[in-house]
N, C-alpha and C positions, 0 to 999 in steps of 0.2 A: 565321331558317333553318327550312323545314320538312320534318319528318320525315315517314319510310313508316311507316303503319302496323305494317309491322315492329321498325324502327329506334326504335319511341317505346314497343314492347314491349318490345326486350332493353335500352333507357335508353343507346343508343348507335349515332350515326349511322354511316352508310357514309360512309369517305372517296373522295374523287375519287382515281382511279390518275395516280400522278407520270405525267407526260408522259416519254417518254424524249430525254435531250439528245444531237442528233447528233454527233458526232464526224468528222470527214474523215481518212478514210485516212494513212499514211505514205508519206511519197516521198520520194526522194535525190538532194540536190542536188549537181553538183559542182562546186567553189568554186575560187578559188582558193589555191592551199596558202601555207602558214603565216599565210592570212586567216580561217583557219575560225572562230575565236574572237567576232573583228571581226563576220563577219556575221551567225553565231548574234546577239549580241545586237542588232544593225541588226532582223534579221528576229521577235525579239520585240519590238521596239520599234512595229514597223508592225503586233504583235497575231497574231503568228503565232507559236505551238510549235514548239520545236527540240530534237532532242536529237545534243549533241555527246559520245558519249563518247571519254573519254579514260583515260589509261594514266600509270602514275608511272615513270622511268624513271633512273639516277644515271648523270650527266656529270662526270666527272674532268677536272681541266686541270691540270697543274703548279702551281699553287699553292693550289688547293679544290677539294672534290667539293662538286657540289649535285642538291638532287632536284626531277625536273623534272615535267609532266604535258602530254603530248604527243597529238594524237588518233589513236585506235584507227584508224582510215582518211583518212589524210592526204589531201586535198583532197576531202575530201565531209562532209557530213551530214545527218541528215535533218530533214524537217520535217513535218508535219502542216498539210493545206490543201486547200479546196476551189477546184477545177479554174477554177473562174470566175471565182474571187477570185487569177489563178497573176501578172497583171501587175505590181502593185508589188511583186513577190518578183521575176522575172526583172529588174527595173530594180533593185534592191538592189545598188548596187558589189561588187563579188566576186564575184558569183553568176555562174559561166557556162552553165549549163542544168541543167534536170533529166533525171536520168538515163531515158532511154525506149527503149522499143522499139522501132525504124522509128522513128516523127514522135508516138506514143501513151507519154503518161510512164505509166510501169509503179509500179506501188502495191507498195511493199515489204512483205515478209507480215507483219504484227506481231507473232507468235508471236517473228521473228525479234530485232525490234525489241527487245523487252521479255524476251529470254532474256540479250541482251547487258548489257541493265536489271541484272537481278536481280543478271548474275555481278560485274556492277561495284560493289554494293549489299552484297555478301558480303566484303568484306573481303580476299580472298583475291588471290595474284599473277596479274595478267591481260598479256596483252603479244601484239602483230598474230601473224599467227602464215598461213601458206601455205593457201591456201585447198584441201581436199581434196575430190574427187570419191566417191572411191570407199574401205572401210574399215571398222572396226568400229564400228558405231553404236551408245552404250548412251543409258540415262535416269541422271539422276545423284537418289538419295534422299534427299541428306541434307537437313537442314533446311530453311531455306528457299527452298532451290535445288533442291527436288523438279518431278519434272519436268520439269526441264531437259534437252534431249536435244542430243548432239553426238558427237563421232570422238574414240574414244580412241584415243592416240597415248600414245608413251614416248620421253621425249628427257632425256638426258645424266642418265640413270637417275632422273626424274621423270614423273610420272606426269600427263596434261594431258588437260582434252575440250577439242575444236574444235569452236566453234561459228561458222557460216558465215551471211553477208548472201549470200545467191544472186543479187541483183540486182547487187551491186556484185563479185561474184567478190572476196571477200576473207574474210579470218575472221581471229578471236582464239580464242586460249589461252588457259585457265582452268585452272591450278594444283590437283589434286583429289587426294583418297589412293583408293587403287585400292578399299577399301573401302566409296565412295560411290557405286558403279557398279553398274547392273546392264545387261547384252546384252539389244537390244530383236529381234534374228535373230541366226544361225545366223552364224558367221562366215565372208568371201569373202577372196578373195586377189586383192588389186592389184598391178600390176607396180609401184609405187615404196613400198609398205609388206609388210612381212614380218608376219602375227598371229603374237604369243605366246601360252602359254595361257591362260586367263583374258579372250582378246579386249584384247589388251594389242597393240598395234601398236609396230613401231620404223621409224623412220624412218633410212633408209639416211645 
């Protein structure tokens, strides 16, 4: 190995800078439903990233309750993949398209992605939940769900943010104490949510 001049003065060479590893975007598949499971692993099998999340959920029958984990967006999920590599994914059984704009599959924002990561990663009650447009937006600080940003809502005296997939028009509920909230603006008023004070929304 030869050193600079430099390098054989301070008795310590320059390393080469890691290369950086590309990564290909997120994108949303949609499947179909009660297959999502199935394809998720088909489709890391062929070497492609998936993330299915999912939700735990109690079924009661007349003679057992059991607890179940059902996906957060029934008949979709996503995947991570480059556009030229999209063929043995759309041949994958179950797969019936990616979700796109017009004929262009639209890259879901990863912010998105990985905020749904975290809230499922925390422990805490998660469950689908109506996707909102309009509301009070806060960031959530508590631990490691800082910066988390979503709609806080108030339902059946609970306190919940919505966090939304905008590409799929859907979102989930994250179970929060209103003390882990702070308002990112000024609070607006929707025609289908009332604010309380504190930026607390109820849902009619």
């Amino acid at each position: 190995m030869s050193w600079s001049p430099e390098e054989a003065l301070s008795g310590t060479p320059e390393l080469p800078a890691s290369p950086r590893v590309f990564r290909p975007p997120w994108f949303a598949l949609q499947v179909r439903t009660r297959k999502e499971g199935s394809v998720a692993d088909q489709l890391i099998d062929h070497g492609f990233e998936t993330f299915l999340p999912k939700y735990k959920v109690v079924r009661r029958w007349s003679d057992r309750v059991k607890e179940l984990e059902q996906p957060l967006f029934p008949g979709y999920l996503f995947c991570r993949f480059d556009l030229d590599r999209r063929r043995p994914l759309l041949t994958t059984p179950g797969v019936i398209q990616i979700v796109s704009i017009g004929r262009t599959p639209a890259v879901v924002d990863q912010t998105e992605v990985e905020g749904i990561r975290s809230a499922l990663q925390s422990g805490l009650a998660v469950q689908p939940w109506p996707c909102l447009e309009e509301g009070e937006r806060v960031r959530v600080t508590h631990g490691n769900l800082r910066t988390l940003e979503g709609i806080l809502v108030c339902f059946k005296g609970r306190h919940r943010v919505v966090l939304s997939v905008t590409m799929l028009q859907r979102a989930v509920a994250l179970e929060v104490d209103l003390a882990w909230v702070t308002p990112l603006r000024e609070p607006t008023l929707a025609p289908a949510l009332k604010l309380l004070p504190r930026a607390a929304a109820t849902i009619a």
